[in-house]
C-alpha positions in Angstrom: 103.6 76.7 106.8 100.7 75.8 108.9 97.2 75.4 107.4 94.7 77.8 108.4 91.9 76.5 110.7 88.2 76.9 108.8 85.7 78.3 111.7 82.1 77.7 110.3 79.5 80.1 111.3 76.0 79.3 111.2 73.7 81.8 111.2 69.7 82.3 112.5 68.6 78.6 112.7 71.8 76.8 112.2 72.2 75.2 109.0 70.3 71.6 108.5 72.3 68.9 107.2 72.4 69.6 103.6 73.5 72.8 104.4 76.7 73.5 102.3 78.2 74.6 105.5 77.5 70.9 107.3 78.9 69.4 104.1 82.1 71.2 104.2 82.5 70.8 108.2 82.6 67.5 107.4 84.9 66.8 104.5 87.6 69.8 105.1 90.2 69.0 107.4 91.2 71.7 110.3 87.2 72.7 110.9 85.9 74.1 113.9 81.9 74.9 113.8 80.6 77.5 116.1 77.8 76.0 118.1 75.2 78.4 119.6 73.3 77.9 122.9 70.2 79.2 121.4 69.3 79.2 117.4 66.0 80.4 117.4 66.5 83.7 120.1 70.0 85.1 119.1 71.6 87.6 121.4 74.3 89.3 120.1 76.4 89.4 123.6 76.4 85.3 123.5 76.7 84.9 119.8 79.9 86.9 119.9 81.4 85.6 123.0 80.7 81.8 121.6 82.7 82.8 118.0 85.4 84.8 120.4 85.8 81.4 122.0 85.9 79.7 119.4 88.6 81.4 117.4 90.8 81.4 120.4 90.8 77.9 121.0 91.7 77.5 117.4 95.2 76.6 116.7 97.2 79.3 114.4 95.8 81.2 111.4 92.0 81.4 111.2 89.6 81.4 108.2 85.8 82.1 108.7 83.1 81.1 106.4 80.1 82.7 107.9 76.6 82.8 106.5 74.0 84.9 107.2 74.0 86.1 110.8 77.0 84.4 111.4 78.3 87.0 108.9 76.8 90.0 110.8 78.1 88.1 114.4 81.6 88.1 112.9 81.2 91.6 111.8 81.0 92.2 115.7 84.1 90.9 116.9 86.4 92.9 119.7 89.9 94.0 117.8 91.8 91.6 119.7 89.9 88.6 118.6 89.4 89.6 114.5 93.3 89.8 114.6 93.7 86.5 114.8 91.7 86.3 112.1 93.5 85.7 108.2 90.5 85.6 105.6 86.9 85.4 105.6 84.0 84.3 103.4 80.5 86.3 104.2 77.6 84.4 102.7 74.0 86.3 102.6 74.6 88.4 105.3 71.7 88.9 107.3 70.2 92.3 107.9 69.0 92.3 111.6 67.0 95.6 110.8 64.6 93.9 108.4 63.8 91.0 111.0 62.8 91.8 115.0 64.2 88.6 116.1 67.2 89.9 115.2 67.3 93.3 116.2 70.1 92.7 119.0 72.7 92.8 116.2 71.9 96.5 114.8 73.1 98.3 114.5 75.6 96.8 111.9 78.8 97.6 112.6 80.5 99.9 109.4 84.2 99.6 110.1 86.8 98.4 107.4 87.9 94.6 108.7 91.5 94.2 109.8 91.3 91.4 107.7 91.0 90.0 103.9 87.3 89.2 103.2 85.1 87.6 100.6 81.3 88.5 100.5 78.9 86.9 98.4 75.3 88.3 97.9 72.3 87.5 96.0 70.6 89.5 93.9 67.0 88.1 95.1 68.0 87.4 99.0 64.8 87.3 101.0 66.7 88.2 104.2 69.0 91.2 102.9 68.6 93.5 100.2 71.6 93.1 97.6 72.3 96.5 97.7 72.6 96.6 101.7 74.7 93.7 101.5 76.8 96.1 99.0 76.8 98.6 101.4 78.5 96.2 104.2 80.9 95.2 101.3 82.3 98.7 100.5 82.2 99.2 104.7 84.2 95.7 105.5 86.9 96.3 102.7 85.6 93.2 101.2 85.3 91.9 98.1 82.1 91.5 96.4 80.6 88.9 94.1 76.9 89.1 93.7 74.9 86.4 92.6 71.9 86.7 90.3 68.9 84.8 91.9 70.8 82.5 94.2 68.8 83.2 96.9 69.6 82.9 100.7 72.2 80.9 99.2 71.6 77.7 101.0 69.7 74.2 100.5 66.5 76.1 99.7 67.6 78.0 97.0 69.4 74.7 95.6 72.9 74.9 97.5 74.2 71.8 98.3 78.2 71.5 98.1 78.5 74.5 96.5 81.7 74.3 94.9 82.2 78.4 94.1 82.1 78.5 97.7 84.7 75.9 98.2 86.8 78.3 95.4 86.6 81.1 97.6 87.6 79.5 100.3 90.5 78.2 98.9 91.3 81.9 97.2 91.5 82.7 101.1 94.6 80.3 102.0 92.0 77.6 103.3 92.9 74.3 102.3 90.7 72.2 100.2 91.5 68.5 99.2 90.2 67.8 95.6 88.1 65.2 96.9 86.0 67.9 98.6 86.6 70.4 95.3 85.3 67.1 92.8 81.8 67.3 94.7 79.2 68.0 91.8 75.5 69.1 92.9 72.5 66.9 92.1 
């Protein structure tokens, strides 16, 4: 059986490199990381066509660990790309509604994924309420595990390695070599 291909997802800003994303993309084997042409001005249109990309290029299954508005551009994806799609892990989903900059993703799309899916929320998120997060839960189909004060959950709410995270993953078919699973935070 082949192993699943992990597609990292940055969201607004990209994720700096103690970003829990950056330090899986580079100890997990089979990673692809989306790379935006812009960071700062998101457009919705490109973000999706860049992740579309992305996952086709990608060789068999697919796993997606998206954070923030990568979450919300995954969210977006045309049927015929999410189908290639096996699990994914949302992380603090975004909510373009609360911030201007990213008002090209709203609306939000609220249509079951084709797809198993993982989102985590924090209880305290400064970006999206926990109970909107909820609502995109009960919407995707996915799973929910909420956090209590974790934050954007990301290095400045103390996220390093995150080894839940990694857990999740791994609950999704990803696979995860112990060395990267034996990471402890500082």
């Amino acid at each position: 059986m082949v192993s699943p291909t992990v597609i990292i997802i940055p969201g607004w800003r990209n994720s700096g490199a103690d970003h829990w994303q950056t330090l899986w993309s580079d100890s997990l084997p089979s990673v692809l990381r989306v790379e935006q042409d812009d960071w700062v001005a998101p457009v919705r249109q490109a973000w999706v066509a860049r992740l579309s990309e992305t996952i086709q290029h990608a060789r068999g299954p697919v796993v997606v660990v998206a954070h923030s508005l990568g979450c919300i551009t995954t969210a977006h994806l045309p049927a015929e790309v999410a189908q290639r799609i096996q699990g994914a892990l949302l992380v603090a989903p975004a909510d373009p509604e609360r911030r201007g900059v990213l008002a090209d993703f709203a609306p939000v799309p609220y249509q079951r994924l084709p797809y198993r899916s993982i989102l985590v929320a924090s209880s305290n998120d400064p970006y999206c309420p926990v109970r909107t997060a909820g609502a995109y839960a009960r919407a995707w189909g996915s799973e929910f595990v909420r956090l209590n004060d974790a934050g954007h959950i990301n290095v400045d709410s103390g996220h390093g390695p995150w080894p839940l995270g990694l857990a999740l993953l791994q609950s999704l078919g990803a696979e995860v070599p112990a060395a990267a699973r034996a990471v402890e935070p500082a």
